[in-house]
PyMOL commands that place a pseudoatom at each C-alpha (Angstrom):
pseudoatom trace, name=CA, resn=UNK, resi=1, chain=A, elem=C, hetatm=0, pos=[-91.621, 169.352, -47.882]
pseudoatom trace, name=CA, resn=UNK, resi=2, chain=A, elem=C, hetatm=0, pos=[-89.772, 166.827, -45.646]
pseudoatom trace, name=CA, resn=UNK, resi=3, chain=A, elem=C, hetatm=0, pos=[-92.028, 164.506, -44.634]
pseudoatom trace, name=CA, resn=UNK, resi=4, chain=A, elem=C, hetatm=0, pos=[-89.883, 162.667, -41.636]
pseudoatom trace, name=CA, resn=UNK, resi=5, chain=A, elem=C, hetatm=0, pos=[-91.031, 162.655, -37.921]
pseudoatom trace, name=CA, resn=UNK, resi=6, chain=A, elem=C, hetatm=0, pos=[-87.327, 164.002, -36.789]
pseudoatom trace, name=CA, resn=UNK, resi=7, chain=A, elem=C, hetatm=0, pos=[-85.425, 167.348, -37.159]
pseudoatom trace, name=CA, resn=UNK, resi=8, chain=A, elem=C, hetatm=0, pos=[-83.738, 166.456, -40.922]
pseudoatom trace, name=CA, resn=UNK, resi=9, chain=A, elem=C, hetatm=0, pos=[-79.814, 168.189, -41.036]
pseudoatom trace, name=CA, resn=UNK, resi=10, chain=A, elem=C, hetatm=0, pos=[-78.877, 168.168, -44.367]
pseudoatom trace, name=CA, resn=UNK, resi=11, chain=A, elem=C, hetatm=0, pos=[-75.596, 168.628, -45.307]
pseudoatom trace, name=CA, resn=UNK, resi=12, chain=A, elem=C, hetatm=0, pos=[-74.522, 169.903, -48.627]
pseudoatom trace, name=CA, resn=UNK, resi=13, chain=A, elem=C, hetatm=0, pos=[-71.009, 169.363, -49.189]
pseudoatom trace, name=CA, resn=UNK, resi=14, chain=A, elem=C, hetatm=0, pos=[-68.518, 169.648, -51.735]
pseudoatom trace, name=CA, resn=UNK, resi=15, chain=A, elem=C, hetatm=0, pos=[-65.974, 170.773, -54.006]
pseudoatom trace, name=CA, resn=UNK, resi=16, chain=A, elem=C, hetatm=0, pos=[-65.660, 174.966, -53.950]
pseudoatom trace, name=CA, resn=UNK, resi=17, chain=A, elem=C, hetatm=0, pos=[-67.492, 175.932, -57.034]
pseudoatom trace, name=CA, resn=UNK, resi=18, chain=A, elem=C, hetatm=0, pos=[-69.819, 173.285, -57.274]
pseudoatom trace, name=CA, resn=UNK, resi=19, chain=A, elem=C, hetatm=0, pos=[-73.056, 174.925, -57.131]
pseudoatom trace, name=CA, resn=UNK, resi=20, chain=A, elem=C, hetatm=0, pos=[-73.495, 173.799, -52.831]
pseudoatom trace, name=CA, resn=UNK, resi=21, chain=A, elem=C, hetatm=0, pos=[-74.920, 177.598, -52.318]
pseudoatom trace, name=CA, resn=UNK, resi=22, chain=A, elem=C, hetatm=0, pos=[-77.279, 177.460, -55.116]
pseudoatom trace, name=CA, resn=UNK, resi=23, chain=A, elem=C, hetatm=0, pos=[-78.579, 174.510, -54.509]
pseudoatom trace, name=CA, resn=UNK, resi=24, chain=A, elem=C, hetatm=0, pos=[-79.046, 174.991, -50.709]
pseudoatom trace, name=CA, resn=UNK, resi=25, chain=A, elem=C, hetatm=0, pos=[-81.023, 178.367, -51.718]
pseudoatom trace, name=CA, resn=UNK, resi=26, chain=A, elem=C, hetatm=0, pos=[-83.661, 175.887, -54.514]
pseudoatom trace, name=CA, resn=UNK, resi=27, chain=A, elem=C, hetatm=0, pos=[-83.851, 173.869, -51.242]
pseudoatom trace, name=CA, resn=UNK, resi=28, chain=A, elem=C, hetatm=0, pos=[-84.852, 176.699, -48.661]
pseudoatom trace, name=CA, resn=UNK, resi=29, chain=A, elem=C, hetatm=0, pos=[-86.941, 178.393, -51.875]
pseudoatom trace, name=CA, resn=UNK, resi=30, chain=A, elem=C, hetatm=0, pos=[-89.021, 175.230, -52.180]
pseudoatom trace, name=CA, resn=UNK, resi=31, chain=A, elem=C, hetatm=0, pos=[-89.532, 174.099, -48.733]
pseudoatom trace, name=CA, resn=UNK, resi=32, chain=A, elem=C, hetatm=0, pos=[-88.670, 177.093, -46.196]
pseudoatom trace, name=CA, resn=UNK, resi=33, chain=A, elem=C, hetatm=0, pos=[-85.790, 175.615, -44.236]
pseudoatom trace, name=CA, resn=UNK, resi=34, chain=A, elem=C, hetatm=0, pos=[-83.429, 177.666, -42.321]
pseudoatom trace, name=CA, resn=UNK, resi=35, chain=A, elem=C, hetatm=0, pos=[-79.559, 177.006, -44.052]
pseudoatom trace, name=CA, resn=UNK, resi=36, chain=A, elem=C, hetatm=0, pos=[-76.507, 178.322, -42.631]
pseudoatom trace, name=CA, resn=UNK, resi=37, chain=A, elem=C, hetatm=0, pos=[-73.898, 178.765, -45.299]
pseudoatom trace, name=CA, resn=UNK, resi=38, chain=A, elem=C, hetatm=0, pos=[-70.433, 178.727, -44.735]
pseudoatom trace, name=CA, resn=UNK, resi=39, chain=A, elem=C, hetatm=0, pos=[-69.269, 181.533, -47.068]
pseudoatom trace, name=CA, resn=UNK, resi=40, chain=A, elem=C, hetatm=0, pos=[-72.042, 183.747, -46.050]
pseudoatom trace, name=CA, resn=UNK, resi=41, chain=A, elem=C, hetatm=0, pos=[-71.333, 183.607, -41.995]
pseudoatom trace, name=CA, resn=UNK, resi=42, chain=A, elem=C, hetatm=0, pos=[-67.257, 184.253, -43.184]
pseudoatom trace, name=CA, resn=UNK, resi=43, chain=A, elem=C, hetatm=0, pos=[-68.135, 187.088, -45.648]
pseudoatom trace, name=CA, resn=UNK, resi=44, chain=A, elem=C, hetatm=0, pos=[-70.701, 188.849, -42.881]
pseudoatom trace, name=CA, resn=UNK, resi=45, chain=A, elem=C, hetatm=0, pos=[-69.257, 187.483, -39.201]
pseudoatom trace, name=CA, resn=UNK, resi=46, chain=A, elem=C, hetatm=0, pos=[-65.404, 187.665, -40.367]
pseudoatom trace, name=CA, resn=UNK, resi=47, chain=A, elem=C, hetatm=0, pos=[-64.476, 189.696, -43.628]
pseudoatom trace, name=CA, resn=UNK, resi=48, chain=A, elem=C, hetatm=0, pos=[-63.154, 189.087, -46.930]
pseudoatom trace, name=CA, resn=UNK, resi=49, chain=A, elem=C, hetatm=0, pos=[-59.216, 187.961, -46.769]
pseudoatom trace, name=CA, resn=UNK, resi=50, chain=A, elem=C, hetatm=0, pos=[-56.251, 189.853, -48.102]
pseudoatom trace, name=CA, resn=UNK, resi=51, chain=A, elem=C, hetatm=0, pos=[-54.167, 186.805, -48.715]
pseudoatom trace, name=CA, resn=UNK, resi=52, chain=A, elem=C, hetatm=0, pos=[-53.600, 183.092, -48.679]
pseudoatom trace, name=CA, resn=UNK, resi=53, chain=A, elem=C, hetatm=0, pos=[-52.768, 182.683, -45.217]
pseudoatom trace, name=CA, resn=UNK, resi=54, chain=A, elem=C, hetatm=0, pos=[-55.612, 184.656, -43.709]
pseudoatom trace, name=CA, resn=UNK, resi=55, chain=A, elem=C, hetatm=0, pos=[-58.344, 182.538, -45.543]
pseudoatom trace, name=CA, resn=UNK, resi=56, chain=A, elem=C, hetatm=0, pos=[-56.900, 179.773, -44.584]
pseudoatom trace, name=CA, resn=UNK, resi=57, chain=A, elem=C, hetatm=0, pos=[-57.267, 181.333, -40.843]
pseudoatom trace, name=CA, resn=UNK, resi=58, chain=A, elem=C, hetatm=0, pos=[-60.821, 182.703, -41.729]
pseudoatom trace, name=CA, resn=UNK, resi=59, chain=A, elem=C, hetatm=0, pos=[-62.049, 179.308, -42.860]
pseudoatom trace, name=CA, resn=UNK, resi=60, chain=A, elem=C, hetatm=0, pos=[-61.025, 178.108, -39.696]
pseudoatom trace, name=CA, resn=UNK, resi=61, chain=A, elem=C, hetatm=0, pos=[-63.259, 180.384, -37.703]
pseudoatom trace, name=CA, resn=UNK, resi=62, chain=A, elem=C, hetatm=0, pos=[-65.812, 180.255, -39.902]
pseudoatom trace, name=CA, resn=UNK, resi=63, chain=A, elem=C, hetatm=0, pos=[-66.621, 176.543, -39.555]
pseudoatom trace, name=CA, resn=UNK, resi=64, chain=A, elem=C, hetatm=0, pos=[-66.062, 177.663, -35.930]
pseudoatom trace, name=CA, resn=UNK, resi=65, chain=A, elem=C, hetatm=0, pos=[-68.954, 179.685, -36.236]
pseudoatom trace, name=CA, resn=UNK, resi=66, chain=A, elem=C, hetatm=0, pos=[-70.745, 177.486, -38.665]
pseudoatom trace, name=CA, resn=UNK, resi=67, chain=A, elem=C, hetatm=0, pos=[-70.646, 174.629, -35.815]
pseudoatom trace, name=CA, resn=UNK, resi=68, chain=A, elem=C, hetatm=0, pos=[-71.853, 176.533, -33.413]
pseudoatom trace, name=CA, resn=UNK, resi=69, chain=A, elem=C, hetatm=0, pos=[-74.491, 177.674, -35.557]
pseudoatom trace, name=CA, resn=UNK, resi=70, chain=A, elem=C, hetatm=0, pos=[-75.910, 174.639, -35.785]
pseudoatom trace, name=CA, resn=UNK, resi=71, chain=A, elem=C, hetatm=0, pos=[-75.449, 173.846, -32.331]
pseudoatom trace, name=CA, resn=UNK, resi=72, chain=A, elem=C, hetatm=0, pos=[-77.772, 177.303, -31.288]
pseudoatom trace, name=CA, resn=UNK, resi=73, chain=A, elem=C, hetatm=0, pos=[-80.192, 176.025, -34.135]
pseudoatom trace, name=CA, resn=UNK, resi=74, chain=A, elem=C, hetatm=0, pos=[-80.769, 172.305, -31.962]
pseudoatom trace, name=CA, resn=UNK, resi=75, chain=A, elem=C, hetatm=0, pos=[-80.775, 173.367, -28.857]
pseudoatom trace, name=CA, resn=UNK, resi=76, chain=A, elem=C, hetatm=0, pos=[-81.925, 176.664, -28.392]
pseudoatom trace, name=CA, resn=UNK, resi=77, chain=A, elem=C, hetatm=0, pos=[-84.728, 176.657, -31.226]
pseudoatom trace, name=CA, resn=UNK, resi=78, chain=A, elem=C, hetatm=0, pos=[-87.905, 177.018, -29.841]
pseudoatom trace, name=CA, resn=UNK, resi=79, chain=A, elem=C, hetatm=0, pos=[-89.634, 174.190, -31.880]
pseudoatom trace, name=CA, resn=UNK, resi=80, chain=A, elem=C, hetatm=0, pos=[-87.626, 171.545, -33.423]
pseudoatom trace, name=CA, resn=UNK, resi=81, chain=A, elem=C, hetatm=0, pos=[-86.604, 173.097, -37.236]
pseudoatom trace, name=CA, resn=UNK, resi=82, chain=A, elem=C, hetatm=0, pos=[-84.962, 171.331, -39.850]
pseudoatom trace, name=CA, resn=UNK, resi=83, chain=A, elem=C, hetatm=0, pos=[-81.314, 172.662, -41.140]
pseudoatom trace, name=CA, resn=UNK, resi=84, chain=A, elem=C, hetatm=0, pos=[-79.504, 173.025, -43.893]
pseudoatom trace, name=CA, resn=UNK, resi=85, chain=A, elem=C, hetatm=0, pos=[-75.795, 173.097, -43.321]
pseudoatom trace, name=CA, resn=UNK, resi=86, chain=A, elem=C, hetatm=0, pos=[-73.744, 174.293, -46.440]
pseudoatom trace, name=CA, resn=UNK, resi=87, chain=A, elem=C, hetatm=0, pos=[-69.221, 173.920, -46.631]
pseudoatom trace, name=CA, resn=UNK, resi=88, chain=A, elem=C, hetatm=0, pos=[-67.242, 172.204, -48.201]
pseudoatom trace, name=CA, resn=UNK, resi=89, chain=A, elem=C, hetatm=0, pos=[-66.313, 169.529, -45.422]
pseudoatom trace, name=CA, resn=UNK, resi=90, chain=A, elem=C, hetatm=0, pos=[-63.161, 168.772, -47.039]
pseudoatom trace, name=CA, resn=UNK, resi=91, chain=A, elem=C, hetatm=0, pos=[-61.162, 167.515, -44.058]
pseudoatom trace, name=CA, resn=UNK, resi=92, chain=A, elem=C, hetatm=0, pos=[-61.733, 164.124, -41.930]
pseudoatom trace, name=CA, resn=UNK, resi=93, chain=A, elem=C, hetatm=0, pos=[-61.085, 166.646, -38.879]
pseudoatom trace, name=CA, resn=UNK, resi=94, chain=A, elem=C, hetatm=0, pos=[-64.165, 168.922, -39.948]
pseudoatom trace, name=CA, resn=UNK, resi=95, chain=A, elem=C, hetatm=0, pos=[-66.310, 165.884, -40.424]
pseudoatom trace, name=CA, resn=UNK, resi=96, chain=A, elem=C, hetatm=0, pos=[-65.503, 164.771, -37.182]
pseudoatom trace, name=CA, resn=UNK, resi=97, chain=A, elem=C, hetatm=0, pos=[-66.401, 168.537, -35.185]
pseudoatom trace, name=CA, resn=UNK, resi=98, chain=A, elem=C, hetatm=0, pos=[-69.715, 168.838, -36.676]
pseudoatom trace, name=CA, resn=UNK, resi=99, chain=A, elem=C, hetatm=0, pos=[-70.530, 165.117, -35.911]
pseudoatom trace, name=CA, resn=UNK, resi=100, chain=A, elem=C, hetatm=0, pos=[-69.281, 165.711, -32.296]
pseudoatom trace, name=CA, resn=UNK, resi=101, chain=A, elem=C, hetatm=0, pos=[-72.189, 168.663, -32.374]
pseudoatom trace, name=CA, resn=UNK, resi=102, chain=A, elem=C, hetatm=0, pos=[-74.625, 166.181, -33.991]
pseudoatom trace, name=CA, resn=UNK, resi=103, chain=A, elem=C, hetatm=0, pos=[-74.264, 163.668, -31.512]
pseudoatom trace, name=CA, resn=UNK, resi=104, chain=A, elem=C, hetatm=0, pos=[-76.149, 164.476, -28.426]
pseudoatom trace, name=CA, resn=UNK, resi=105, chain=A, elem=C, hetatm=0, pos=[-79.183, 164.998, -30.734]
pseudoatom trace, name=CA, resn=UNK, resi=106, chain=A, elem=C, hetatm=0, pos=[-78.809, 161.474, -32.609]
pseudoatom trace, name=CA, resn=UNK, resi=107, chain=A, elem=C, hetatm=0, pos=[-82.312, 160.762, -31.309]
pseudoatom trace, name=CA, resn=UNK, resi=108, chain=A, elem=C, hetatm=0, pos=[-84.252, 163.456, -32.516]
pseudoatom trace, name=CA, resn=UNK, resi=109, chain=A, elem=C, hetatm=0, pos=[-82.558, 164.082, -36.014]
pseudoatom trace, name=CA, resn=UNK, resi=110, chain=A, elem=C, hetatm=0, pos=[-82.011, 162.379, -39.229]
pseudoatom trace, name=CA, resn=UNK, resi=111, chain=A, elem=C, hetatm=0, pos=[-78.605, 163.329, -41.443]
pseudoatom trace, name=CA, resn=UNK, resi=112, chain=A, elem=C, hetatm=0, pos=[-78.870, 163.671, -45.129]
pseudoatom trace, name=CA, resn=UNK, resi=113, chain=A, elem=C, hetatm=0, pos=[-75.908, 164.326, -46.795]
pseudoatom trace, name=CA, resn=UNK, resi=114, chain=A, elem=C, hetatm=0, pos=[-75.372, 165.569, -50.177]
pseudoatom trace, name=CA, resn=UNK, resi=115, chain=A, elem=C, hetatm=0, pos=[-72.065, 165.947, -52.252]
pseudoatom trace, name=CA, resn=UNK, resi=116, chain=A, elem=C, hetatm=0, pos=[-72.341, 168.171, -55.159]
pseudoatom trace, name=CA, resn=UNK, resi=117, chain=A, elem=C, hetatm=0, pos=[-69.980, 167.369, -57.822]
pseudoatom trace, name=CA, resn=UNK, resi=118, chain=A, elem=C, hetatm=0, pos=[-68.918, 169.052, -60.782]
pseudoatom trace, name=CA, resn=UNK, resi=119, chain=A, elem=C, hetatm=0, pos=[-69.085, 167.086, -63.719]
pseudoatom trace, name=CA, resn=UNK, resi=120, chain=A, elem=C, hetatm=0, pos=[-66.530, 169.099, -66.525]
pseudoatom trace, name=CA, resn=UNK, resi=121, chain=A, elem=C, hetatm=0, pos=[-64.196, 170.933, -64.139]
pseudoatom trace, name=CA, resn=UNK, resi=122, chain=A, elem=C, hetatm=0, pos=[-61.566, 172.035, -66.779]
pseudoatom trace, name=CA, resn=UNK, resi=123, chain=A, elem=C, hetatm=0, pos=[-59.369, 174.566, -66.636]
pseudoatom trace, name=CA, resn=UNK, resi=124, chain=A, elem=C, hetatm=0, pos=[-61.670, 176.638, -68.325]
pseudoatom trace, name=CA, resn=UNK, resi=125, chain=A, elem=C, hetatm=0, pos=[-64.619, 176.273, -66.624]
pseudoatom trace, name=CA, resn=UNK, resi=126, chain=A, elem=C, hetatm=0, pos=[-63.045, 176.255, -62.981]
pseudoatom trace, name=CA, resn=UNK, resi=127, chain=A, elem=C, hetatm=0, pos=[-61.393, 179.664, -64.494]
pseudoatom trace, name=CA, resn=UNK, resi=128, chain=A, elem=C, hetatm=0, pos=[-64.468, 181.568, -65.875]
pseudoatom trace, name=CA, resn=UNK, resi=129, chain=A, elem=C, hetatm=0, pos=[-66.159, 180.705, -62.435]
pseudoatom trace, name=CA, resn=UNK, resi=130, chain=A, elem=C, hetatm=0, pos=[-63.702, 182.062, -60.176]
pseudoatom trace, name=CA, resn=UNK, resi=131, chain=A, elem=C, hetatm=0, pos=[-63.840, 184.922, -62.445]
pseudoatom trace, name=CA, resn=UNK, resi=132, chain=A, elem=C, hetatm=0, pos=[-67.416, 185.438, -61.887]
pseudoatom trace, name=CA, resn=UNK, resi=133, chain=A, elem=C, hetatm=0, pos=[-66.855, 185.018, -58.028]
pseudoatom trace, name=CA, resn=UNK, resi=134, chain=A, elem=C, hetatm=0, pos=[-64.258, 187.400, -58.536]
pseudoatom trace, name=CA, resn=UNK, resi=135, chain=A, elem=C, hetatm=0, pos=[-66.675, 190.143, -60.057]
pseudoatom trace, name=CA, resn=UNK, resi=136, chain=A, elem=C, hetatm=0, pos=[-69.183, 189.130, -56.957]
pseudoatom trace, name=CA, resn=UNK, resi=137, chain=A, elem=C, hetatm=0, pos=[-66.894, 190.048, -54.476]
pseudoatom trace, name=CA, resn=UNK, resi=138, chain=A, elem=C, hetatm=0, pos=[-67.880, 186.771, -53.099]
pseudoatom trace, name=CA, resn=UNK, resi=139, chain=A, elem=C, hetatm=0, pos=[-65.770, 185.440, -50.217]
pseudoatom trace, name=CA, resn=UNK, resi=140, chain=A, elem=C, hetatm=0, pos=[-65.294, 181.380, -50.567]
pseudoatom trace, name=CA, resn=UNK, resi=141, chain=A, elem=C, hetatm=0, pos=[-61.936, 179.690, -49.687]
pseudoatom trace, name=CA, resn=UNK, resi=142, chain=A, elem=C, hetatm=0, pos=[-61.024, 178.648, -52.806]
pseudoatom trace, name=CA, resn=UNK, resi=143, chain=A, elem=C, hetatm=0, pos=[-59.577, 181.487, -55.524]
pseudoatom trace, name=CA, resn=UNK, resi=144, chain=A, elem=C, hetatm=0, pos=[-57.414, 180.009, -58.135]
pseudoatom trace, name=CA, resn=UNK, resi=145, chain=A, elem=C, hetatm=0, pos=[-57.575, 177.098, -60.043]
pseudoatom trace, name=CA, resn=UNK, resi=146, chain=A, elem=C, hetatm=0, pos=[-54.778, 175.860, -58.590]
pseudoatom trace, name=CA, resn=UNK, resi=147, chain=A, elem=C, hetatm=0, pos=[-56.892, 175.821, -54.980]
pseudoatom trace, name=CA, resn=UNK, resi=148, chain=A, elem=C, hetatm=0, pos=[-59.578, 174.635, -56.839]
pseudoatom trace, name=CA, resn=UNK, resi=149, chain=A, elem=C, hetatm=0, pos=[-57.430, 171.516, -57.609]
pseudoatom trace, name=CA, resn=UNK, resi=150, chain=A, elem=C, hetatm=0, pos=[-56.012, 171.297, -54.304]
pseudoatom trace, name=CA, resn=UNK, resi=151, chain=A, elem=C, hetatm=0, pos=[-58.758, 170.619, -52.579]
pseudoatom trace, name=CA, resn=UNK, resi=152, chain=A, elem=C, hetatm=0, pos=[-60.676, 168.240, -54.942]
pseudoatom trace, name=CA, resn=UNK, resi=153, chain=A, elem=C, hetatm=0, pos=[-57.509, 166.033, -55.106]
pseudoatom trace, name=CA, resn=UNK, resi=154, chain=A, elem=C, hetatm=0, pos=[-57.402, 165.848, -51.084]
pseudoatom trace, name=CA, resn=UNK, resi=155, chain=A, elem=C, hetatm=0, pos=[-61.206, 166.162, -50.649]
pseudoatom trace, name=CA, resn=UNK, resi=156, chain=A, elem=C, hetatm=0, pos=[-62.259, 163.853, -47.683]
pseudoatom trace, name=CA, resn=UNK, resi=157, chain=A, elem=C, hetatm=0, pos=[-65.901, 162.281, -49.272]
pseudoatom trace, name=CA, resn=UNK, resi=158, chain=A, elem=C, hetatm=0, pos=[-68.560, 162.004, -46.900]
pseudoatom trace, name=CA, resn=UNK, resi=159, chain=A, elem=C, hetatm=0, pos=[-67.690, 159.531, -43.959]
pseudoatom trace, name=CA, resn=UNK, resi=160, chain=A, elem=C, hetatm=0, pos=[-71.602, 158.055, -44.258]
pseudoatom trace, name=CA, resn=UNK, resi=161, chain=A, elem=C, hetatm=0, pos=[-74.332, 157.081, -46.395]
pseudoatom trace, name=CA, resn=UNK, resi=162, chain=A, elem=C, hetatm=0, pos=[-74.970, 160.202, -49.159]
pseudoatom trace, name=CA, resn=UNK, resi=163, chain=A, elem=C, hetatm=0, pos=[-76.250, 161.119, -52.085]
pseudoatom trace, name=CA, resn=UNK, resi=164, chain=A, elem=C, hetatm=0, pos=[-73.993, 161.978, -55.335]
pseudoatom trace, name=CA, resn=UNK, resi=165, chain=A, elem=C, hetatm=0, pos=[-75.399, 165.221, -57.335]
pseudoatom trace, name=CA, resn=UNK, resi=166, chain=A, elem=C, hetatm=0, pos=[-73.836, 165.948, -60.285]
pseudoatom trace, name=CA, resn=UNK, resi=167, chain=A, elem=C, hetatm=0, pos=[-73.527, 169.530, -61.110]
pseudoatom trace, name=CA, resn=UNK, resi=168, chain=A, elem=C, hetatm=0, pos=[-72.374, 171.746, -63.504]
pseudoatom trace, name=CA, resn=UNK, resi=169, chain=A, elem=C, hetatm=0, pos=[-74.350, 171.096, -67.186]
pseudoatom trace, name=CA, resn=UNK, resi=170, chain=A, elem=C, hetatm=0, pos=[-75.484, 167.991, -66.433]
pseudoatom trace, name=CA, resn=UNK, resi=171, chain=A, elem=C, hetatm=0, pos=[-78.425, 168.431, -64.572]
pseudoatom trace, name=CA, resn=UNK, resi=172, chain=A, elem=C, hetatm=0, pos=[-80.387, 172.012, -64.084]
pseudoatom trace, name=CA, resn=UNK, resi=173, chain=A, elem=C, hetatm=0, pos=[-80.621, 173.378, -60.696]
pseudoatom trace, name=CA, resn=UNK, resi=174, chain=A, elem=C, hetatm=0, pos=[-84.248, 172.269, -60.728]
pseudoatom trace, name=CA, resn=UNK, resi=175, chain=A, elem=C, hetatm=0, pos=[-83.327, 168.474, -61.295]
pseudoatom trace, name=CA, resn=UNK, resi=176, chain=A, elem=C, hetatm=0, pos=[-80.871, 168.467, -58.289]
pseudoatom trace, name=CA, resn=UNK, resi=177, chain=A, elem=C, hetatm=0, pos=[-83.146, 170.312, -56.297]
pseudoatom trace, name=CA, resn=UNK, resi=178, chain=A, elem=C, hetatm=0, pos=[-86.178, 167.823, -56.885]
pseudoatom trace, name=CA, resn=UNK, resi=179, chain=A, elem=C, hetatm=0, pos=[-83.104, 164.441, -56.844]
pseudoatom trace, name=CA, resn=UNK, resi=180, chain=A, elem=C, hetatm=0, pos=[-82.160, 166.292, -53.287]
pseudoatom trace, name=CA, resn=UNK, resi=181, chain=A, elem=C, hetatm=0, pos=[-85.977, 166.162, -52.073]
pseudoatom trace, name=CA, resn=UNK, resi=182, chain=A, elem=C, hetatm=0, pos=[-86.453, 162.744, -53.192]
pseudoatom trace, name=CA, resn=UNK, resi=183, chain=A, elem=C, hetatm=0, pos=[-83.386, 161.464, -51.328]
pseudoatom trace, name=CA, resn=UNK, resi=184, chain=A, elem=C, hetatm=0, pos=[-84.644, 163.653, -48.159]
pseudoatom trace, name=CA, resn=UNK, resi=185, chain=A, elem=C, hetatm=0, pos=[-87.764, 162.395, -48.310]
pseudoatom trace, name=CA, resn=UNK, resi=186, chain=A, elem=C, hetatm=0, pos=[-86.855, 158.805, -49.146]
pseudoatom trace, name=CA, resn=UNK, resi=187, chain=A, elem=C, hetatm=0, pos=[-84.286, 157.614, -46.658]
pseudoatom trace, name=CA, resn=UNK, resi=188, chain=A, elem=C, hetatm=0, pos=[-84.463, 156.998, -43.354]
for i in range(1, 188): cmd.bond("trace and resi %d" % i, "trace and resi %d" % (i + 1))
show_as sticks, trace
zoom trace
């Protein structure tokens, strides 16, 4: 449980494949708060994409509607809930939109950011996951390995403080969940 006095928004950010989705679902699972996934507002508010050019068009919307999510979520929640926000956040310019919603709130909520890492993103792997995305039908911005690529090697990291999880074999999902909940409950 978060034990802070303000409204915690955590942010789980990262490369696409990294696990951001799982890990934000061990979060809710274990301590009931709200999350507002990026993927799962695109797939359900905008569609799956028939090409290259219209997910690069749907991501834009969708961190549209992501923003404004959270921006409903502070000020129209009846009681003060904490968030989970869950995208890649892979551009300076993103960063800088959902700090712009943040900012009128700076008094009555604490940020927590975590980047999930993968740590063996070969070929391979990255390969055999998009597959299994693939067979999901699941609708994320990233599907090819050459995307994959393209957006760790111009990934933006986190513009503040944040905690590093390393994903993918190293840890299970339970380990990053309870390192996650340490670091929310142990920063200020």
């Amino acid at each position: 449980m978060i034990l802070s006095n303000k409204t915690s928004i955590i942010i789980i950010c990262g490369w696409p494949l990294s696990g951001k989705s799982q890990l934000a679902t061990k979060i809710h699972d274990l301590t009931g708060i709200h999350f507002a996934d990026i993927d799962e507002i695109s797939r359900v508010c905008i569609g799956m994409p028939n090409s290259r050019n219209e997910i690069k068009n749907r991501m834009e919307m969708a961190y549209e509607l992501l923003h404004q999510t959270v921006r409903v979520h502070l000020e129209v929640a009846s009681a003060p809930q904490s968030l989970i926000i869950v995208a890649t956040y892979s551009k300076s310019s993103s960063w800088d939109y959902l700090f712009k919603i943040l900012k009128p709130h700076d008094d009555a909520i604490s940020i927590k950011i975590i980047w999930v890492r993968p740590v063996d993103d070969s070929y391979e792997n990255v390969k055999k996951l998009l597959l299994n995305r693939i067979d999901s039908e699941y609708g994320g911005g990233c599907n090819t390995v050459k995307e994959y690529f393209d957006v760790k090697r111009t990934f933006v990291p986190p513009p503040i403080f944040h905690l590093i999880i390393d994903s993918w074999f190293r840890y299970s999902i339970d380990e990053c969940a309870n390192n996650t909940l340490n670091y929310i409950n142990n920063t200020k």
